[in-house]
C-alpha positions as CSV (number, residue, x, y, z in Angstrom):
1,X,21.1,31.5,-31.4
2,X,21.5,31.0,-35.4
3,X,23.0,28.7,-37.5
4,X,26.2,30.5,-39.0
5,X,28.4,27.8,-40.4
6,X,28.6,24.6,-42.6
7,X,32.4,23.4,-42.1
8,X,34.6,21.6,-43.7
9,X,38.1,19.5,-42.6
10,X,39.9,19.6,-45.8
11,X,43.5,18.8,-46.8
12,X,43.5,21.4,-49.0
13,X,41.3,24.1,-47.8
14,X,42.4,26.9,-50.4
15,X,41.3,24.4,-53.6
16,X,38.4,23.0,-51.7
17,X,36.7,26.0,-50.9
18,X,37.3,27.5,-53.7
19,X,35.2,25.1,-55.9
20,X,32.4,25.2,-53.8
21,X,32.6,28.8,-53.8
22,X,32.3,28.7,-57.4
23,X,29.4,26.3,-56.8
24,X,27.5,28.3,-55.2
25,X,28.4,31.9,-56.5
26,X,29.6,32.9,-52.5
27,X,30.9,36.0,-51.6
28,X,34.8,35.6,-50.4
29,X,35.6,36.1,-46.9
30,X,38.7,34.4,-46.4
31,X,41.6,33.3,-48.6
32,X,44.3,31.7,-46.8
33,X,46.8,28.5,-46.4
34,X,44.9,27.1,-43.6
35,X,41.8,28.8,-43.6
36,X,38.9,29.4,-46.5
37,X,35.5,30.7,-46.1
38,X,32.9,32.3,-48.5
39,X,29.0,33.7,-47.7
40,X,26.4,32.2,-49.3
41,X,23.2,35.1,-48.5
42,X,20.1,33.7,-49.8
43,X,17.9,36.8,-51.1
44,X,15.3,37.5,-48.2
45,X,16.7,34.2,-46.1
46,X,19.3,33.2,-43.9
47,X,23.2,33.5,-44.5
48,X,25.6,30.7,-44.6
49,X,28.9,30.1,-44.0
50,X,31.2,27.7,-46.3
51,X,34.1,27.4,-44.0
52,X,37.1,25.3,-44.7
53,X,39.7,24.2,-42.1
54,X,42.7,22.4,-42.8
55,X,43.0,18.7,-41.3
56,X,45.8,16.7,-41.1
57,X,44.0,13.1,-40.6
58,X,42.6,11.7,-43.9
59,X,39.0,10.7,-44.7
60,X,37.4,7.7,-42.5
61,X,35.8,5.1,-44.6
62,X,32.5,5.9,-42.9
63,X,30.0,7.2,-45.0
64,X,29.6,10.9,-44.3
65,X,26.6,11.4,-42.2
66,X,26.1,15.3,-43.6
67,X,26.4,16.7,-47.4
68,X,24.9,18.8,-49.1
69,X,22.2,18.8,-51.9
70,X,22.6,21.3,-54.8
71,X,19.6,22.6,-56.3
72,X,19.2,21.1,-60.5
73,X,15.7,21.5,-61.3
74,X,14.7,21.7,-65.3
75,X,18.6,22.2,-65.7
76,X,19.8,19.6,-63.6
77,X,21.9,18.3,-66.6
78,X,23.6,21.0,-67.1
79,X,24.0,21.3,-63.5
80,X,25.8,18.4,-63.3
81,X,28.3,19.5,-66.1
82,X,29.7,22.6,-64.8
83,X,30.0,20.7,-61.4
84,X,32.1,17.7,-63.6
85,X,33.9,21.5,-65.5
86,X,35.1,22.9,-61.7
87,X,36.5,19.7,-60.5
88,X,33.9,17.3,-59.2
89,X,33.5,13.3,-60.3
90,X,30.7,10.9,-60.9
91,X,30.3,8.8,-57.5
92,X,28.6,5.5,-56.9
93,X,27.3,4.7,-53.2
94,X,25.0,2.4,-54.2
95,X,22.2,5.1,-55.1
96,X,20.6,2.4,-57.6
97,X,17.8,4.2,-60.4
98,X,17.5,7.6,-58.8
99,X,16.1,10.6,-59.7
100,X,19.2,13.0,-59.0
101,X,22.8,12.7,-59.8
102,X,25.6,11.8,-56.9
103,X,29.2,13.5,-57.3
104,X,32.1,13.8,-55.3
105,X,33.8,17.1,-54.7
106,X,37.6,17.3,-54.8
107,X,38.3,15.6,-51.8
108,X,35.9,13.0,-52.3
109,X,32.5,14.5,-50.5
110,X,29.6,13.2,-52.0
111,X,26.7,15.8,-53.1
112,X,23.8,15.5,-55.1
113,X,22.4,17.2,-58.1
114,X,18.6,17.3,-57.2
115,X,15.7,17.0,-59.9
116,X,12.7,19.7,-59.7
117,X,10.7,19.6,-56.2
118,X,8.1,21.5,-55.4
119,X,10.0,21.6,-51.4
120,X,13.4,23.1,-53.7
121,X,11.5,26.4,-54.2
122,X,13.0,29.6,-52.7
123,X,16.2,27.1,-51.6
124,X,19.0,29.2,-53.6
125,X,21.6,26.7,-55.0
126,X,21.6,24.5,-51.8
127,X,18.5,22.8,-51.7
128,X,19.4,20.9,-48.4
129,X,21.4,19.8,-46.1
130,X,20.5,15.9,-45.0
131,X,22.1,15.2,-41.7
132,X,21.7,11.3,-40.5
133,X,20.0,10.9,-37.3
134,X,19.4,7.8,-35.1
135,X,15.6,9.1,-34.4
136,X,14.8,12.8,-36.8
137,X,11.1,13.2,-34.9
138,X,13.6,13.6,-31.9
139,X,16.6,15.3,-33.9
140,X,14.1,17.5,-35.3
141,X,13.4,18.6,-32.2
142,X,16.3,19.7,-31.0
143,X,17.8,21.2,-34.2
144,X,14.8,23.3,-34.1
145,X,15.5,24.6,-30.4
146,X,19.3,24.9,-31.4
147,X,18.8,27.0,-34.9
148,X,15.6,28.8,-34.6
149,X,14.1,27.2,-37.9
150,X,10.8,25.7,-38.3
151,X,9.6,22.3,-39.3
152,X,9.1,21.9,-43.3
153,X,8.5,18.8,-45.7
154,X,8.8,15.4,-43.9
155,X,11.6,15.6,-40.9
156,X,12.9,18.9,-42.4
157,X,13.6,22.6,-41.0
158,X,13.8,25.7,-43.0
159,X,14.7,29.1,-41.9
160,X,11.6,31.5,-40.7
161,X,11.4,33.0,-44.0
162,X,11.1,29.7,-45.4
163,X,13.5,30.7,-48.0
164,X,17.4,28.7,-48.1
165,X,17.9,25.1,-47.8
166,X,16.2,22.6,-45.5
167,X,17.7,21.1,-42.9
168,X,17.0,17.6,-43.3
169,X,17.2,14.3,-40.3
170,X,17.6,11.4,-42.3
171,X,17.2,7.6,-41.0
172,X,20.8,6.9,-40.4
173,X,21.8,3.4,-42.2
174,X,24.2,2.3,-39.3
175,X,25.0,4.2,-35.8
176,X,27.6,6.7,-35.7
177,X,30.9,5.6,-35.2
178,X,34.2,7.1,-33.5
179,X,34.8,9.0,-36.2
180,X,34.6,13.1,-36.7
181,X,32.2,14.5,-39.7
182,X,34.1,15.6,-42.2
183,X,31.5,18.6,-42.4
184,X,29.9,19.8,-39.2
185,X,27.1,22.8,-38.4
186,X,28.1,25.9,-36.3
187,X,25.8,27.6,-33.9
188,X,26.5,31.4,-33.0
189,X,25.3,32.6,-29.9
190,X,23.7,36.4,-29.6
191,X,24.4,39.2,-27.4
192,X,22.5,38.2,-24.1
193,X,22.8,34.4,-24.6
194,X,23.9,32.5,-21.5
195,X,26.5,29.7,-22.6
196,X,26.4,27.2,-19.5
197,X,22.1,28.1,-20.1
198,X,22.2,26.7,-23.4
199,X,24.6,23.7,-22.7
200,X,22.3,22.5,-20.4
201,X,19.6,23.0,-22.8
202,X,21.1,20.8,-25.2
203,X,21.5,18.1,-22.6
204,X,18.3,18.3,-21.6
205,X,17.5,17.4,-24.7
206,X,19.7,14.2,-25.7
207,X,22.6,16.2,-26.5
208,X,26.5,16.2,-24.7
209,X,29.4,18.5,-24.4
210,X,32.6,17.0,-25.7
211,X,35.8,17.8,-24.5
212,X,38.9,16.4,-27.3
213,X,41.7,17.9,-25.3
214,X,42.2,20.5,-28.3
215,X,43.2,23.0,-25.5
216,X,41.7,26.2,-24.5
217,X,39.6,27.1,-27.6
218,X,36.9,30.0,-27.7
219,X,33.6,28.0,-28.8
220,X,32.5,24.6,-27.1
221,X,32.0,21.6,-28.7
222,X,29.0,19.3,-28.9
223,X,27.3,16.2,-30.1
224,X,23.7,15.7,-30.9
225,X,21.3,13.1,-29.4
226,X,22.7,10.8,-32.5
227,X,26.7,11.8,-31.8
228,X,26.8,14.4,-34.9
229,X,29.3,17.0,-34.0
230,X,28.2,20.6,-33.9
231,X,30.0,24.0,-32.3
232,X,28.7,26.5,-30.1
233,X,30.3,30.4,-31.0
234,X,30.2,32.4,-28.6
235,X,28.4,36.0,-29.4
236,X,29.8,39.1,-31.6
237,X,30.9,41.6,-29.7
């Protein structure tokens, strides 16, 4: 198993996707009404995903419980303007004196502008990806089973090569309500991966297999041990 996807609901998946590809200078894979993606292959690391998938239900008023962090460093000013230049806005959540710079993107996501870290190094132009977790030591745990990466800075994971963003588990503020992410992670399984094996793996470990009554849909759906939504894909042929 790998982690293949970072995923998007959007209302407007065409304009949405393409700003982040311009973000993060991805490689277009899809271009189409409903359906946006673009590659993000970090230089002797792991390749992402940036897919976007057209909603029809608007934003909750929970605060997101995944977004992503964009690498600023020394230029994090400048950073921040071509972000403001392709579409995004200044965004207060109550961040208070901070270091780095929040924005939304043009549907309202929040991301950050990150100052210089020694953890940022080797990253590529997502430095992470903080995910909101009831318990992280646990959560750390099982993302680690799920995605194959190993533990970094603090609750963190990185990829094997240590290169590409961290995975982060963050203290969540409240508990997770009803509510979908907005953004969500994709697993995909390999050749010789056992499905119903690795659902009950993810049980075992706090985890649950949700069923929405979307109909009969190729991957299966799941919840972490703090109820963030992730899919399982089943393997390439």
């Amino acid at each position: 198993m790998y982690l293949e996807n970072l995923v998007f609901d959007a209302a407007e998946p065409q304009r949405l996707g393409r700003f982040w590809e311009a973000v993060i200078g991805g490689e277009r894979l899809t271009d189409e009404s409903d359906a946006f993606e673009t590659r993000l292959a970090v230089e002797g690391g792991p390749v992402l995903d940036l897919c976007f998938q057209r909603v029809t239900e608007p934003p909750s008023d929970e605060t997101p419980r995944l977004h992503l962090d964009l690498a600023g460093g020394a230029r994090e000013a400048e950073e921040v303007d071509r972000l403001l230049a392709l579409g995004a806005r200044h965004l207060d959540i109550g961040q208070g004196d901070v270091p780095w710079v929040v924005l939304a993107d043009p549907e309202g996501n929040p991301c950050c502008v990150m100052e210089d870290r020694s953890a940022y190094v080797g990253t590529g132009p997502i430095a992470a990806l903080p995910l909101d977790s009831a318990d992280p030591n646990r959560d750390l745990e099982f993302w680690s089973w799920l995605t194959g990466w190993t533990p970094g800075p603090g609750t963190s994971l990185r990829h094997p090569s240590l290169r590409g963003p961290l995975l982060e588990l963050c203290p969540e503020v409240v508990p997770k309500g009803p509510e979908k992410n907005r953004l969500h992670l994709d697993i995909r399984l390999e050749v010789g991966d056992n499905p119903d094996a690795v659902a009950a793996g993810i049980a075992e470990r706090g985890g649950r297999e949700l069923h929405p009554g979307w109909g009969d849909l190729p991957w299966r759906l799941y919840a972490d041990p703090s109820g963030n939504e992730l899919c399982v894909l089943p393997a390439r042929s």
